[in-house]
C-alpha positions as CSV (number, residue, x, y, z in Angstrom):
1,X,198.2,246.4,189.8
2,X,198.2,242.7,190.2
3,X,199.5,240.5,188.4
4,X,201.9,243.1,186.6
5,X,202.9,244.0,190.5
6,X,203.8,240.1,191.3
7,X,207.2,240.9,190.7
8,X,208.1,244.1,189.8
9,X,207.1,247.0,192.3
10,X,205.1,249.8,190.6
11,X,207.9,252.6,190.1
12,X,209.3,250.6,188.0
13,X,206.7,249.6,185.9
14,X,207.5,251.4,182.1
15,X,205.7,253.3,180.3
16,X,208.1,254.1,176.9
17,X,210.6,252.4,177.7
18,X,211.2,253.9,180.8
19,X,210.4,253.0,184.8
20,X,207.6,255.3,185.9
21,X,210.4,256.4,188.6
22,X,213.0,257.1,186.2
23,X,210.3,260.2,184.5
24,X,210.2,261.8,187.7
25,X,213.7,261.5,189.0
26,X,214.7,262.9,185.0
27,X,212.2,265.8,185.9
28,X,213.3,266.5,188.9
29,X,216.8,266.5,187.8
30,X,216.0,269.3,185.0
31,X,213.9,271.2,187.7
32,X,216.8,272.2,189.8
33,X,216.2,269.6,192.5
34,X,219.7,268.2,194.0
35,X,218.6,265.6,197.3
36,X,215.9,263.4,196.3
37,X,214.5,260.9,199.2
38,X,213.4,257.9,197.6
39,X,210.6,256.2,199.7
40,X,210.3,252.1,199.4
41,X,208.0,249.6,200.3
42,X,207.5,246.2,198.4
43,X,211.0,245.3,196.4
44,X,212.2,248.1,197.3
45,X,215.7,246.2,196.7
46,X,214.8,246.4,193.1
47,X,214.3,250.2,193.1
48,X,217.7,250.4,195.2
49,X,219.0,248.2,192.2
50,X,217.6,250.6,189.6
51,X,218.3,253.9,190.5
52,X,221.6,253.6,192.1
53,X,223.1,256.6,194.1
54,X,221.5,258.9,191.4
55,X,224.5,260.1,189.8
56,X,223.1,259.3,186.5
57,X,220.8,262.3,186.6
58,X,222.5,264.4,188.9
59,X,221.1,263.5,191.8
60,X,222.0,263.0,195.4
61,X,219.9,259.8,196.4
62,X,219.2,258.8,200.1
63,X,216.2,255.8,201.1
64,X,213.5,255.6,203.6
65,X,212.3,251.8,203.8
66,X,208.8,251.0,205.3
67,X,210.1,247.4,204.9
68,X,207.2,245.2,203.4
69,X,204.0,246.3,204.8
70,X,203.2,249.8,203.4
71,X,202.7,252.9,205.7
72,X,200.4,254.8,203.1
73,X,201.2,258.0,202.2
74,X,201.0,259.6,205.6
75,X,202.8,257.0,207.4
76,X,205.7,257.1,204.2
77,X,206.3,260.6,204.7
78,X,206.6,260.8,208.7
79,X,208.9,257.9,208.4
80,X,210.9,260.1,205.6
81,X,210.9,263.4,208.0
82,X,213.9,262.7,209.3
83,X,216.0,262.9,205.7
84,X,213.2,265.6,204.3
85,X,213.7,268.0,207.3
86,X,216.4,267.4,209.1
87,X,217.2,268.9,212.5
88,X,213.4,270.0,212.8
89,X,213.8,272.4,209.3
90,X,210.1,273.6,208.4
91,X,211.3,274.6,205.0
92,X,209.4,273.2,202.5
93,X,210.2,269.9,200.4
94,X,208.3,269.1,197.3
95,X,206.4,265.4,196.9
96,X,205.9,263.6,194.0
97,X,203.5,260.2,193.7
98,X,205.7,257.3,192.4
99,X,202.7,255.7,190.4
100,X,201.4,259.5,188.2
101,X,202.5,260.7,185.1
102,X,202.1,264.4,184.2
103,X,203.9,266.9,182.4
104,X,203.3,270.0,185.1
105,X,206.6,271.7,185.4
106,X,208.4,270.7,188.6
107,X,210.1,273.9,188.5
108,X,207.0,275.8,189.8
109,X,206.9,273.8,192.6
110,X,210.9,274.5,193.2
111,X,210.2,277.9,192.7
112,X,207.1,278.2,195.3
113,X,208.8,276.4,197.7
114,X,211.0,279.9,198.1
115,X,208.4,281.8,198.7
116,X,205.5,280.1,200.5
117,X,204.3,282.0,203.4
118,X,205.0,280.8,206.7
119,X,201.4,280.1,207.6
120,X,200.8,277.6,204.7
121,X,201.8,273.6,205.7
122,X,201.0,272.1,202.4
123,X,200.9,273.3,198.5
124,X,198.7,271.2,196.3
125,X,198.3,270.7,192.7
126,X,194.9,269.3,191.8
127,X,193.7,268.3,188.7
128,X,190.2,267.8,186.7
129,X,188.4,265.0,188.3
130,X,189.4,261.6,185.8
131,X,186.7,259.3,185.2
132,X,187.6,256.9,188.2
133,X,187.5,259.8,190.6
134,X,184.3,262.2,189.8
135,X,184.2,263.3,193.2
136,X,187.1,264.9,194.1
137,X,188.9,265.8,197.0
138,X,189.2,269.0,197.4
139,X,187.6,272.8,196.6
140,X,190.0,275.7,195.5
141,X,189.1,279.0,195.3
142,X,191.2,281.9,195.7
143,X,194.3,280.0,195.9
144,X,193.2,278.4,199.2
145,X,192.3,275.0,199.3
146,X,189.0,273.8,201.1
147,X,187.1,271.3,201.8
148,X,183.5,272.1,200.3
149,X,181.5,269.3,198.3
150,X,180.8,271.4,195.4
151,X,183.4,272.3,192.8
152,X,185.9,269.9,193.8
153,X,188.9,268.8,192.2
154,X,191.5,265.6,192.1
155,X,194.6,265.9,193.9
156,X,197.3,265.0,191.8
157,X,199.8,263.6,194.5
158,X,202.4,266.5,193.5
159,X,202.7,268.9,196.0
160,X,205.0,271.1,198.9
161,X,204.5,269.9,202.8
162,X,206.1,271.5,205.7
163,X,207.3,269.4,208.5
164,X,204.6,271.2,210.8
165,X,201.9,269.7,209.1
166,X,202.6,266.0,210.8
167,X,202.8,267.5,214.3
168,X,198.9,266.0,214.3
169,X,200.1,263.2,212.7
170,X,200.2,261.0,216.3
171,X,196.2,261.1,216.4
172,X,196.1,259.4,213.1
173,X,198.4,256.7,212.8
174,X,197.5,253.4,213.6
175,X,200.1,251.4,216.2
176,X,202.1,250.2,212.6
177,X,202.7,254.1,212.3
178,X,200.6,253.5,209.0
179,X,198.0,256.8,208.0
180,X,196.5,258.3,205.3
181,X,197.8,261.7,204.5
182,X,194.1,263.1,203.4
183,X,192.6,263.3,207.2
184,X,195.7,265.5,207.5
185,X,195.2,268.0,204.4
186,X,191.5,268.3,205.1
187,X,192.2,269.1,208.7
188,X,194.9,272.1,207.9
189,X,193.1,272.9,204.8
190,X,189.6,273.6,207.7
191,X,192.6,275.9,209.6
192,X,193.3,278.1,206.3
193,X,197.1,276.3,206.3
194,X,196.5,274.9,202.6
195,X,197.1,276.8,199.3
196,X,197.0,275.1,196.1
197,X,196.9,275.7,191.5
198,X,194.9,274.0,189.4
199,X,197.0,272.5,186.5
200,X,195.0,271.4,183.3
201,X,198.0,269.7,181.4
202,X,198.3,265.9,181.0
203,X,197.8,263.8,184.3
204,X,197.8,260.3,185.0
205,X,196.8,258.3,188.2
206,X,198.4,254.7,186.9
207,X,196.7,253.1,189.1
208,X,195.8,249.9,187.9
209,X,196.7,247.2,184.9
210,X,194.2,249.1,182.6
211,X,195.5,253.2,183.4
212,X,199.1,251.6,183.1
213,X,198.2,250.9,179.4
214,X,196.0,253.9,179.0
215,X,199.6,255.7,179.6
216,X,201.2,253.5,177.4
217,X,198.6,254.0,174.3
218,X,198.7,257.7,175.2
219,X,202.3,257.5,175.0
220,X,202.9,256.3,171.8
221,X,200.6,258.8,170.5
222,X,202.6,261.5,171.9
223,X,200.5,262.6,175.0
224,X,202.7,263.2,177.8
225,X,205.9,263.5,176.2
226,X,206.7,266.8,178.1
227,X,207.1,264.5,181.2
228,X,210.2,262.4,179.8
C-alpha cells in the first residue's frame, strides 16, 4: 500500500470518511459482538490512538501487539489466543480482515458461532474469485470446505476459528512465531474440520493503492453502504 502506508497503517486508511477499522468495529458493534481483540502491527500506536477503549461503539477493546515485524495472519492469531480463548476455551471467536470491506452480516457469523458442531475448527466465508485472485483458494460443496482445484472460491478473511485449529500451528511457524494461516485451513479442511457459505454481496480485498480507490469510487456511488 506504499506510499499511502508511509505513515498511516492500513486500518486506518478511509474510505468515506471513515478508517477501514472504524466499519468493522461499527459492524460488529450492531452485530451483538461485546470484546473485540484488536490485533497491531506497524503503528499500531496510532490505531491504539484511534479507537480508544471502544466505548464509543460499545465495545470492550483489549490489544495483541506483534511489535513491528508482522506475524501474518497465522502468527497474529496465535499470538492473540490468549485474549480470544482464554483458559484453553474452544468456543468459537469470529475474525475479521482489517484491510476488506463487505456488507455480509456479521450477525450470521455471531449466530453460527452458537451452534457450530464440535468437530468443525474453522467457518469460512468465501467469495467470487475478484479479478486479482482467479484462482481461488478453496472448493465448497455441501457446506464443507475443500481443497479441490476446480470450482474454487476467494476467502474473504471473515470467518469463526476454534482454538484447536492452532494445536498444529508449532510445525508451521518459523522461529519469529510468524505463519500463514492457509497451510492450516487446507490441512483441517483435508480432515473434514472446515465448513464454510458462499456470500455474493459486496466484497473488497483493499489491498493496494489502486483497490483502496476502487472502494472509494464504489463508495460514493453507493456500493457498500450496508457495511457503514
Amino acid at each position: 500500500m506504499r506510499p499511502l502506508t508511509d505513515r498511516v497503517p492500513k486500518p486506518l486508511l478511509e474510505v468515506g470518511g471513515r478508517p477501514l477499522i472504524g466499519y468493522h468495529l461499527r459492524r460488529l458493534a450492531a452485530a451483538g459482538v461485546e470484546d473485540v481483540v484488536v490485533n497491531t502491527a506497524y503503528r499500531g500506536a496510532q490505531i491504539r490512538a484511534w479507537v480508544g477503549d471502544g466505548r464509543r461503539w460499545g465495545l470492550s477493546v483489549a490489544w495483541s501487539d506483534e511489535g513491528e515485524r508482522a506475524l501474518e495472519t497465522g502468527g497474529g492469531i496465535l499470538r492473540a489466543l490468549p485474549r480470544l480463548a482464554p483458559g484453553g476455551d474452544d468456543a468459537p471467536f469470529l475474525v475479521v480482515g482489517g484491510d476488506v470491506l463487505s456488507d455480509y452480516p456479521l450477525a450470521r457469523l455471531v449466530e453460527r458461532a452458537a451452534v457450530l458442531p464440535a468437530p468443525v475448527q474453522a467457518h469460512l466465508v468465501l467469495v467470487d474469485n475478484p479479478d486479482h485472485h482467479p484462482a481461488g483458494d478453496f472448493a465448497l460443496e455441501g457446506g464443507r470446505v475443500g481443497n479441490a482445484a476446480h470450482a474454487r472460491l476467494t476467502f474473504s478473511g471473515m470467518a469463526l476459528y476454534r482454538a484447536s485449529l492452532f494445536e498444529r500451528a508449532a510445525a508451521h511457524a518459523g522461529g519469529d512465531g510468524a505463519f500463514a494461516l492457509a497451510p492450516l485451513l487446507r490441512e483441517a479442511a483435508a480432515a473434514g474440520a472446515v465448513s464454510g457459505e458462499r456470500y455474493a454481496g459486496y466484497w473488497l480485498d483493499v489491498g493496494t493503492p489502486e483497490r483502496l480507490a476502487q472502494a472509494r469510487r464504489q463508495w460514493a456511488g453507493g456500493a457498500g453502504r450496508d457495511s457503514r
